[in-house]
C-alpha positions in Angstrom: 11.0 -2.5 -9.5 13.6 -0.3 -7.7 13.8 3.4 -8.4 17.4 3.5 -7.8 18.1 4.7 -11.6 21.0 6.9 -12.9 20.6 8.1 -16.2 23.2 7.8 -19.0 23.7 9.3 -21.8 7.6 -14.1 -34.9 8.5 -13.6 -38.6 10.5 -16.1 -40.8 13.2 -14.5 -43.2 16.9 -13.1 -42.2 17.7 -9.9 -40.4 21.2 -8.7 -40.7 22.7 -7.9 -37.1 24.8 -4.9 -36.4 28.1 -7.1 -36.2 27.2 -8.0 -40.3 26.2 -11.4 -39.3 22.8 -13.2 -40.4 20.6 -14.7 -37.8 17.6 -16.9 -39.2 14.1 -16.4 -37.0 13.4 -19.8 -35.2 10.9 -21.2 -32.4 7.4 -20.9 -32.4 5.2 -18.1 -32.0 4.9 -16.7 -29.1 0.7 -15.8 -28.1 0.5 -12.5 -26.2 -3.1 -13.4 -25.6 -1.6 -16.5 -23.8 0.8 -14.0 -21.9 -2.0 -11.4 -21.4 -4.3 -14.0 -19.7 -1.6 -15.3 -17.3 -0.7 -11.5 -16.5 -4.7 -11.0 -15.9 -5.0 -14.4 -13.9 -2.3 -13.0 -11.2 -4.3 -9.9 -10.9 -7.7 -10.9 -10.2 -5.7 -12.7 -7.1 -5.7 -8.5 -5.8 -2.1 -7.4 -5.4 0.4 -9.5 -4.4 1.5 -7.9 -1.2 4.2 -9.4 1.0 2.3 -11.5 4.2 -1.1 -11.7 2.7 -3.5 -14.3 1.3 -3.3 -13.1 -2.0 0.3 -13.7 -2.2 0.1 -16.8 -1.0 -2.7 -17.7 -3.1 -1.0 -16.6 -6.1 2.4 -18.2 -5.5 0.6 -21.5 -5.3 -1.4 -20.8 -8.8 2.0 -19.9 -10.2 3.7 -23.2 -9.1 1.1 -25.4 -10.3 0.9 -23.7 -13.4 4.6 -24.1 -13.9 3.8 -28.3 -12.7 1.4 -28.2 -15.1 4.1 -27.4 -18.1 6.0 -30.6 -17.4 8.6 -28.4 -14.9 10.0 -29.5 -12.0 9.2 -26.7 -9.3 11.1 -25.8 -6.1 9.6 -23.2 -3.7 12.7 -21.8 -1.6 11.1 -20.2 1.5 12.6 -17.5 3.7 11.5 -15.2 6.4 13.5 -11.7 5.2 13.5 -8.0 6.4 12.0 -5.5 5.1 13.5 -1.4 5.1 11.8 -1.0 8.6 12.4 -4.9 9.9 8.9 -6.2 9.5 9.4 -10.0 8.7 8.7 -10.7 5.1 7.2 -14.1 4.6 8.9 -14.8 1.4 8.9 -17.7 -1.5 11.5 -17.9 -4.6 9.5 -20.2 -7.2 12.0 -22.5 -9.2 10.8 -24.0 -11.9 13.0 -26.1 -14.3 12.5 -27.2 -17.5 14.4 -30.7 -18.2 16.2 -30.3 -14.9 18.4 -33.4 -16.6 20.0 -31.4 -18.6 24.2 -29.6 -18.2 23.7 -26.5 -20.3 21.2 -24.7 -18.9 19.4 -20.9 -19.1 18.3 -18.9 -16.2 14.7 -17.1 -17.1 13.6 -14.4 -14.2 11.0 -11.9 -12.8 9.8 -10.9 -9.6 6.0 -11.8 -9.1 5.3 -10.0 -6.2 3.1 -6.5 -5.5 4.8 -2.9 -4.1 3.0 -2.2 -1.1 2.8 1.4 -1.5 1.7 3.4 -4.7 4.3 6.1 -3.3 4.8 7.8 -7.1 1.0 8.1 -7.8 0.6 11.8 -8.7 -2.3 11.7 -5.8 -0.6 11.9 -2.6 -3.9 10.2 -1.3 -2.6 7.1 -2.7 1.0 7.0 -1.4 0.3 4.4 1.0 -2.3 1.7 -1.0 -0.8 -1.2 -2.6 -0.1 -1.1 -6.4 -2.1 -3.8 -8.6 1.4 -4.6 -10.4 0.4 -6.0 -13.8 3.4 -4.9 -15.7 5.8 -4.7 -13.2 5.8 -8.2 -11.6 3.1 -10.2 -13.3 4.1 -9.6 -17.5 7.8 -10.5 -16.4 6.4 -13.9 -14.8 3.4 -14.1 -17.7 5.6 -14.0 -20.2 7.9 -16.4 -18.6 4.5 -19.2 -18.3 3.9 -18.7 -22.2 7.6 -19.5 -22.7 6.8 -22.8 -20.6 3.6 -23.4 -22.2 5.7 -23.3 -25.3 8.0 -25.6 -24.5 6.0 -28.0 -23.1 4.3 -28.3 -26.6 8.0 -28.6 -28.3 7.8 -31.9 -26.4 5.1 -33.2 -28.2 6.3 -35.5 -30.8 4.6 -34.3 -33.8 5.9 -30.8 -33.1 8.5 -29.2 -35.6 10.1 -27.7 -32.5 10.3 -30.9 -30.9 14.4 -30.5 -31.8 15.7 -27.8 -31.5 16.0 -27.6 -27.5 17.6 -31.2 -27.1 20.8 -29.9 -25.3 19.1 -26.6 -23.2 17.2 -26.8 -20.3 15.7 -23.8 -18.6 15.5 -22.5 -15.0 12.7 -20.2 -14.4 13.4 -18.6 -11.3 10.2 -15.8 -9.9 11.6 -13.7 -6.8 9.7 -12.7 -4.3 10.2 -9.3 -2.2 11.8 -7.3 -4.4 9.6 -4.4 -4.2 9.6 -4.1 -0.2 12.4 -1.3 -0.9 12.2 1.8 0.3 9.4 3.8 -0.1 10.0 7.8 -0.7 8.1 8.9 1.7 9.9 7.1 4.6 12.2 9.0 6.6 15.1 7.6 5.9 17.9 7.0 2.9 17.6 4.2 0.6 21.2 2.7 -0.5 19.2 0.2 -2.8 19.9 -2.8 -0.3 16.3 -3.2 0.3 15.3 -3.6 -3.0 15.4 -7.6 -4.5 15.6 -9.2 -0.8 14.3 -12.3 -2.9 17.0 -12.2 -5.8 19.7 -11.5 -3.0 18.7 -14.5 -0.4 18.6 -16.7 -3.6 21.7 -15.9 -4.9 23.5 -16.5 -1.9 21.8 -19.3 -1.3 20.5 -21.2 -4.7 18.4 -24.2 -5.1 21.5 -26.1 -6.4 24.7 -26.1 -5.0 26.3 -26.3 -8.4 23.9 -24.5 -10.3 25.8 -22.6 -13.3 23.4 -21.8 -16.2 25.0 -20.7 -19.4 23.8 -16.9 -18.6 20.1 -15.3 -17.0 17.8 -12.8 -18.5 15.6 -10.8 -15.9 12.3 -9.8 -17.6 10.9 -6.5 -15.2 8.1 -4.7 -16.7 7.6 -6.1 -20.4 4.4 -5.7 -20.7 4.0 -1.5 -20.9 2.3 0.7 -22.9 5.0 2.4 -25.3 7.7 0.4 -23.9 11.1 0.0 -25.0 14.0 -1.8 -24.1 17.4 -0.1 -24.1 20.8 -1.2 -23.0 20.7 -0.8 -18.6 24.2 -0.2 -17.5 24.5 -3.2 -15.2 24.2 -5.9 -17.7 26.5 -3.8 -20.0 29.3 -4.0 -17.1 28.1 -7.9 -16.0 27.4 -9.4 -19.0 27.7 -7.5 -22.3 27.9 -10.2 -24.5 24.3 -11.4 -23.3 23.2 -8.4 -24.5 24.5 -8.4 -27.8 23.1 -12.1 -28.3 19.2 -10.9 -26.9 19.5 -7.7 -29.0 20.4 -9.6 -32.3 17.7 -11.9 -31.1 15.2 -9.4 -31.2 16.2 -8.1 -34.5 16.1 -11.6 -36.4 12.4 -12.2 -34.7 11.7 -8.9 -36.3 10.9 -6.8 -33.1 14.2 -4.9 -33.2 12.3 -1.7 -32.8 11.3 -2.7 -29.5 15.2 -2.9 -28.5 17.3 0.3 -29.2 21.0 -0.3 -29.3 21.4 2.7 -27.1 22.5 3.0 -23.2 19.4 3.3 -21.2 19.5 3.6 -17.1 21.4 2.0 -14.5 19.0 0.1 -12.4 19.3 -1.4 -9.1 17.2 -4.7 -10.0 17.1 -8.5 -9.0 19.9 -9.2 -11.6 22.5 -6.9 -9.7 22.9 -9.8 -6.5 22.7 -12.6 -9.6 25.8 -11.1 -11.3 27.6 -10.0 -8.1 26.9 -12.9 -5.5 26.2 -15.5 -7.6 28.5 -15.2 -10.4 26.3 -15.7 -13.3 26.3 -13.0 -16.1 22.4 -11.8 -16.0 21.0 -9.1 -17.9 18.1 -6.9 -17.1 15.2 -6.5 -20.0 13.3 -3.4 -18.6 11.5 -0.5 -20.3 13.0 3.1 -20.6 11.2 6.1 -21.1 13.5 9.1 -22.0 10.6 11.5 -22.4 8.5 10.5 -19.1 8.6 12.8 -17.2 6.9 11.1 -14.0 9.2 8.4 -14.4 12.1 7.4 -16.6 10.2 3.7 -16.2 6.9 5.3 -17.0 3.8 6.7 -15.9 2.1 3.7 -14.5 5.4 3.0 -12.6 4.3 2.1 -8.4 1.0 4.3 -9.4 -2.3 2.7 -9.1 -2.7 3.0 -12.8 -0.2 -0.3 -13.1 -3.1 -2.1 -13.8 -4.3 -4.4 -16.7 -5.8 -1.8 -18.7 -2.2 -0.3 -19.5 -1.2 -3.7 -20.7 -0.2 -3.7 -24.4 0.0 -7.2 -25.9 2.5 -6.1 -28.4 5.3 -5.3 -26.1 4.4 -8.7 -24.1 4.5 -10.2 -27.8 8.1 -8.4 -28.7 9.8 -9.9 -25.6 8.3 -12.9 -25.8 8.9 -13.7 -29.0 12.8 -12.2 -28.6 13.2 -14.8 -25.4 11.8 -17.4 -27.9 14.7 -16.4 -30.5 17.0 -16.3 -28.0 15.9 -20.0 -26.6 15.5 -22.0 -29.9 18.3 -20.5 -31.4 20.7 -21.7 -28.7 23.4 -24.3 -29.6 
């Protein structure tokens, strides 16, 4: 996840929503042991570096996986630059959920590994690659439990076997968006080399026509502590997707998670989404107001991002919301 940030200022039942209306808690429940498993699974592949076997091993693992839930999976392949022009070897992994279908929802996270731990209070450890388990694999962990999930809807004995006839879902995992910067190179960073995946996809996406209803970038859900308030992008891109996820979060009772307050402004993979390819995208990613280390927490491109700072109940509050947010779509 980029640093570029500038600061600014399941459960059945009804949950009133700020704008007085009711919204009624649907879809099944989502498993953050599921979601913790798959986040584990991508780590014990070692971090997912550009240009290196575990990368490669793990993008395959995530494909099948995504096969495995009944999707239809696309791996766009690119050779991009990094900050300093080494050629990134990179793979966008589509994966769509009854690809049949016109009205469609755009699901994404990046899945691979910063290089350097360059905000590691240990200077020793500037330049050794961070493990990434919340930021990359929760995003694409929670986004496999969603799948998982759907793929049982179809079953025909399910009770959720209705409610996501006229939806399909495109889950979309970049690759290369942590290759930005890092802060101890000696030069500026103007944020362009941050979410070289999200950007070559954008301008370049796996269907020529493709124009979902609206996206939801999931970047570090997974985090100890972690809460998710309003990022300035998707307030200025897309503010009525926020409104909807919010409310979505407060009928599937996690609306504690999801403070209706301004957050950051964050340079992320849904910035080139909204800007190149058109489609209103908003980012769900943790703010920390009283981090001092880091305003995206203390694990943030350290080599403690690692499974033991995992919580299951913040995988299980975004997953669950996503779920609202999916099952209650009309």
């Amino acid at each position: 996840m980029t640093a570029a940030v500038f600061l600014t200022a399941a459960c059945g039942g009804r949950h009133a929503s700020s704008d007085g209306s009711d919204e009624v808690a649907v879809g099944p429940a989502f498993s953050a042991d599921s979601a913790w498993q798959f986040c584990d699974e991508q780590c014990r592949f070692g971090p997912r570096i550009m240009n290196s076997d575990a990368h490669e091993q793990c993008g395959r693992w995530i494909a099948d996986k995504f096969r495995g839930y009944g999707c239809e999976v696309t791996v766009q392949r690119a050779t991009l630059r990094g900050y300093d022009g080494t050629p990134l070897l990179a793979a966008n992994i589509i994966a769509s959920y009854r690809p049949a279908e016109a009205r469609r929802i755009l699901l994404c996270a990046h899945w691979d590994s910063r290089p350097w731990a360059d905000n590691d209070p240990d200077e020793a450890n500037w330049k050794k690659p961070v493990m990434a388990a919340n930021d990359g694999a929760s995003g694409v962990a929670v986004m496999l439990e969603v799948a998982r999930l759907l793929s049982m809807a179809e079953q025909p004995d399910s009770p959720d076997s209705a409610a996501m006839a006229t939806v399909g879902v495109d889950f979309v995992c970049f690759d290369a968006e942590d290759w930005g910067t890092p802060q101890w190179a000696d030069r500026s960073d103007e944020g362009n080399t941050w979410a070289l995946g999200a950007q070559y996809w954008a301008a370049h996406l796996h269907r020529p026509d493709y124009k979902p209803l609206y996206g939801i970038l999931l970047d570090m859900v997974g985090g100890e502590g972690a809460r998710f308030y309003h990022e300035g992008y998707s307030e200025h891109y897309a503010s009525h997707v926020v409104s909807r996820v919010w409310r979505a979060a407060q009928a599937a009772g996690y609306g504690s998670f999801f403070p209706r307050q301004q957050g950051g402004t964050v340079t992320d993979d849904h910035v080139p989404v909204n800007e190149v390819a058109g489609i209103p995208c908003i980012d769900i990613i943790p703010y920390y107001p009283d981090c001092r280390q880091s305003s995206f927490g203390s694990t943030w491109h350290t080599l403690h991002d690692d499974m033991q700072h995992i919580d299951k109940n913040t995988l299980r509050a975004v997953g669950q919301t996503v779920v609202q947010v999916l099952f209650s779509e009309r």
